[in-house]
N, C-alpha and C positions, 0 to 999 in steps of 0.2 A: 603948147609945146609938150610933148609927152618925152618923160624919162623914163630909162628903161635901168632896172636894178640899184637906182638908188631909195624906192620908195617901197616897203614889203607891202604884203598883204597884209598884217597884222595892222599899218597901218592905217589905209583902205575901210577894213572893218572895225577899226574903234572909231573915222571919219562918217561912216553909215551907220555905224551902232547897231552893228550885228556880227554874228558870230565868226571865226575865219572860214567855218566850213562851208559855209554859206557863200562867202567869197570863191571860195573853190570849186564850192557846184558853178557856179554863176562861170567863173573861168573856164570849166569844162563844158559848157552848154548844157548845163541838165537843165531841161526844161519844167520839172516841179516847184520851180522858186518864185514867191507869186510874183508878180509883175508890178505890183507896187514898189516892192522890196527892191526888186534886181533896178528901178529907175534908180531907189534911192543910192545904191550903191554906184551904176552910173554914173551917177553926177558926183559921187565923192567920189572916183577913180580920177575922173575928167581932171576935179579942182586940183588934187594930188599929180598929174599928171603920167597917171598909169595907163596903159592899155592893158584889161583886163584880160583882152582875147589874145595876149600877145601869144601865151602858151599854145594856143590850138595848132598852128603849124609844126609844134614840135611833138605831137599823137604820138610818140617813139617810145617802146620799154625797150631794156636794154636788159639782154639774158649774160650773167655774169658763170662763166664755166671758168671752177678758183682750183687749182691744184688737182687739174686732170688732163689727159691728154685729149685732144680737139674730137677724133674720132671717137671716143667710148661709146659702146653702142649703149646702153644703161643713157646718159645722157643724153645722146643724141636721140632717143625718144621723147623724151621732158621737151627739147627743144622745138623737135616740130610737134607737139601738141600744143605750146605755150604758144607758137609763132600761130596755128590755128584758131585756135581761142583768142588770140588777140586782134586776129581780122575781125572775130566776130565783134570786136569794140571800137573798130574804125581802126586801130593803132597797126603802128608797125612794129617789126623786130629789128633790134640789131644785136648782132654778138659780140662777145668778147672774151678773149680768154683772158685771165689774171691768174698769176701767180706771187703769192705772198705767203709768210712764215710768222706762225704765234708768237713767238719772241719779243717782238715788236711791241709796243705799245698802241693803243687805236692812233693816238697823235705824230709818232713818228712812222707812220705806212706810207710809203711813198707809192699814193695811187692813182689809176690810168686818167688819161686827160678828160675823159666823159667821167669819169668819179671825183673829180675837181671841180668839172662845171656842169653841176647835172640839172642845168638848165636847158642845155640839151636833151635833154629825155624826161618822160614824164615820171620814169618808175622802172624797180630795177628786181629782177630774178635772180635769186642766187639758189646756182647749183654748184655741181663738183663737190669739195673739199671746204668746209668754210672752219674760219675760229672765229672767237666773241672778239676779237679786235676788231675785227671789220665791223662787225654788226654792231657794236657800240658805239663806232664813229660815224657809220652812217645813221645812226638813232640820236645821235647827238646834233647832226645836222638838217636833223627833220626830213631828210630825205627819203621817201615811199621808197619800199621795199616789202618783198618777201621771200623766204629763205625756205629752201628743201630738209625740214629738221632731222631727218636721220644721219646726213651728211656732216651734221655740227662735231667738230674735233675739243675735249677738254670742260671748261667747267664752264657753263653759262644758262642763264634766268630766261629761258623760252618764254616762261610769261610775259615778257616786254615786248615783245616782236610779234608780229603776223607769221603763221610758221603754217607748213603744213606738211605730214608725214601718212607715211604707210605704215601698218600690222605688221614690221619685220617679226615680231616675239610670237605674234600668234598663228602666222603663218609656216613657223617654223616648228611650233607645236603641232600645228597639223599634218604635215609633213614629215615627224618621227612619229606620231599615232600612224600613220599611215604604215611606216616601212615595220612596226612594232606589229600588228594588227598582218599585216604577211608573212608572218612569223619570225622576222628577224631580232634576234638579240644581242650579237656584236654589231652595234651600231657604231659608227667613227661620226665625229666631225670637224670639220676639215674650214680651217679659217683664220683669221688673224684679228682677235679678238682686243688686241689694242685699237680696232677702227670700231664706230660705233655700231656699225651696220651687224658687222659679223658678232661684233659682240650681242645685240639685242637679238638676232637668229642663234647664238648659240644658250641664251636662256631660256628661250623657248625650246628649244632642244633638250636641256639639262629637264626641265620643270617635268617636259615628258618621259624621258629617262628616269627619271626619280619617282614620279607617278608609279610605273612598273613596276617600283622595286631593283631596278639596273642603274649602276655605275656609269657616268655620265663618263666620255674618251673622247678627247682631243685630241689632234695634231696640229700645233697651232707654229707659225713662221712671220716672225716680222716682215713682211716683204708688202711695196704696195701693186705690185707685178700680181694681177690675181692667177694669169695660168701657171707662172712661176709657182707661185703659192701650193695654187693645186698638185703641182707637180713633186715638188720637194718634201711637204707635208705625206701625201701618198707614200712615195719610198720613204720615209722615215718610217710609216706603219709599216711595210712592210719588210722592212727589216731587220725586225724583232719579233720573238717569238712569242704573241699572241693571234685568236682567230678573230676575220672581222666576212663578215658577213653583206654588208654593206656601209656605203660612205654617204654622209651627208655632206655636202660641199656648202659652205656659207654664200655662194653664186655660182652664174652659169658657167662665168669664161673660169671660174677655182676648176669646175666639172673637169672642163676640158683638160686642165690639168693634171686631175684626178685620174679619167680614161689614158691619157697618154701615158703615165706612173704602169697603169693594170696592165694596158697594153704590152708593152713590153719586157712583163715578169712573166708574160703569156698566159694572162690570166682576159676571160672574156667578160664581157658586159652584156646581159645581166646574169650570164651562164654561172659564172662564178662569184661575183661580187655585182651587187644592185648599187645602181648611183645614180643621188636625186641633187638636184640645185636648186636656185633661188634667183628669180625674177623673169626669164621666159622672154626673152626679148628675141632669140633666134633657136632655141630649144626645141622646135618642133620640126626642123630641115635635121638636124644630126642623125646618125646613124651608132647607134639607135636613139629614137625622138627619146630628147631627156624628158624621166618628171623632175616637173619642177614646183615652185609656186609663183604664180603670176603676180606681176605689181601692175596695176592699171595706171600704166603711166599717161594716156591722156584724161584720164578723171584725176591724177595727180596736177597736171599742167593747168587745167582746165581750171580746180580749186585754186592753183597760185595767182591766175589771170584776175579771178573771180575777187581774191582777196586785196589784190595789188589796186583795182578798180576801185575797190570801196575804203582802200586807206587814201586814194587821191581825192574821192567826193567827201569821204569823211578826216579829214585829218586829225583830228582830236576823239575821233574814237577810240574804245578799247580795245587793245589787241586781238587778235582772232587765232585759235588753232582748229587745224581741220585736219581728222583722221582718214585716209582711205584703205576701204579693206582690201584683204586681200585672198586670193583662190586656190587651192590644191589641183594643180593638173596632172593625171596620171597617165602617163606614155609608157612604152615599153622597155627604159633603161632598168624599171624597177622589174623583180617579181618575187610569187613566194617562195621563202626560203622551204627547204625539205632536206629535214635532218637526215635520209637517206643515203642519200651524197656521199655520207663521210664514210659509210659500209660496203665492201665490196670491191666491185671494180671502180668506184670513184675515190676508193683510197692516196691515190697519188694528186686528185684535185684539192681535198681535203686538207693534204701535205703543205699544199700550195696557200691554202687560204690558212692555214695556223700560222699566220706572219704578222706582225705588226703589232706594236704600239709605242707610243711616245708617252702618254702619261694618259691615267686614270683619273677624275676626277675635275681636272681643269680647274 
């Protein structure tokens, strides 16, 4: 007679006298487990009455999008890279949106029915928005997992977790050498540096800023509306009387923001103010193609697939982080600046661009 969730693995492999991982390759069919071994375990599963192979028709990750809207295009790239990569491991995807708030304790979360019995799924991706609550408690319950770490909200011990992130700081370092290096010196940046993302692209920013010698300028807006963000932060620079030469936007859709702000002070892009973003997901169809910097979101997905695989054959292993780089792409939003401009007959554009700031320094 086989029972189903009243016998663990744990106890399986202290019945065969071997490790759980081992139990777990064995469960997932890897076939490198010698054959002596996997009988031994076999026949302790039998006595136990477990079906080892019960898990194999549930081959399921489950892509967890926490405190975002369904459509983001930032995410919904992770998404079909992850769903890609995971065909290449047999497995399927399923979605889900979750929304949950840090407040909470990990024990009082009230969360969705497959995060209750994630015996339904073998392993779980977390994108969107995430806090240390979730990830405590699904690290409490042994449940495989691995998490998009730029995305993490608040104070939490990445060493514990399977995590994998992108070069938001260096990316954005290169990206101010870039607009610095075309001669521009009123540089903005434009973001909401209580989220982590905009905050680690705007130390990258600052670090290049300060390199130069230049006062590092923010316009920064609580909002998690990024074109709003864009939008609002822009007229605020501009409606004060300092010059800005160019904006950095802490993302693409901030950009868009940004150009709709310029737009309609009647000021052009990149005639009059140069505008770059960050991550490039549809950057290259706009008019004019943004530069940006690129995030290689299926070598992002691809690492999370890769690491979620090897916390389920290895479960007792040490946590894993994996960096991916990232790329300066230059399109024609940007160009160089030519103090020219300000003498002559461009004295009235001049006029136009002496507008803006919210704060120096950030």
């Amino acid at each position: 007679m086989v029972r189903s969730g009243k016998i663990t693995y744990q106890e399986v492999a202290r019945q065969a006298r071997v490790s759980i991982s081992t139990i777990s390759r064995i469960a997932n069919g890897n076939s490198r487990v010698d054959p002596q071994i996997k009988e031994r375990v076999k026949r302790a599963a039998l006595k136990l009455g477990v079906e080892l192979q019960g898990r194999k028709k549930h081959k399921t990750f489950a892509f967890i999008l926490s405190n975002r809207e369904m459509l983001h295009p930032f995410h919904s790239h992770i998404l079909a890279g992850a769903e890609a990569a995971s065909a290449a491991y047999g497995y399927n995807m399923l979605f889900l949106s979750f929304r949950y708030t840090a407040s909470k304790s990990a024990r009082g979360l009230e969360l969705p029915g497959i995060l209750e019995n994630p015996e339904q799924v073998s392993g779980f991706i977390l994108a969107g928005t995430n806090f240390p609550n979730l990830l405590d408690l699904l690290s409490r319950r042994r449940i495989p997992f691995v998490v998009l770490g730029n995305n993490v909200l608040g104070e939490w011990k990445s060493e514990r977790y399977d995590v994998v992130t992108f070069d938001d700081t260096q990316g954005a370092y290169e990206m101010t050498e870039h607009l610095l290096a075309l001669g521009h010196r009123d540089i903005w940046y434009v973001g909401n540096c209580r989220l982590p993302w905009y905050a680690l692209r705007y130390a990258g920013y600052r670090q290049a800023m300060e390199r130069a010698g230049l006062p590092p300028r923010v316009s920064e807006l609580d909002s998690s509306d990024d074109r709003q963000l864009g939008y609002l932060a822009t007229k605020s620079i501009l409606s004060r009387n300092e010059s800005v030469s160019a904006i950095f936007a802490g993302g693409d859709p901030t950009a868009q923001g940004v150009c709709k702000a310029l737009r309609e002070r009647g000021l052009q892009v990149p005639e009059d103010v140069s505008v770059a973003g960050f991550t490039d997901t549809e950057a290259a169809t706009w008019h004019p193609p943004l530069t940006t910097v690129r995030i290689f979101t299926e070598q992002v997905s691809k690492r999370m697939i890769e690491l979620l695989v090897n916390r389920i054959v290895h479960p007792d292993a040490p946590p894993q982080h994996s960096m991916i780089p990232t790329q300066l792409i230059k399109r024609e939003s940007c160009e160089r600046f030519l103090p020219s401009r300000e003498s002559g007959d461009q004295g009235q554009r001049a006029d136009m661009l002496e507008l803006g700031t919210e704060r120096p320094g950030g």
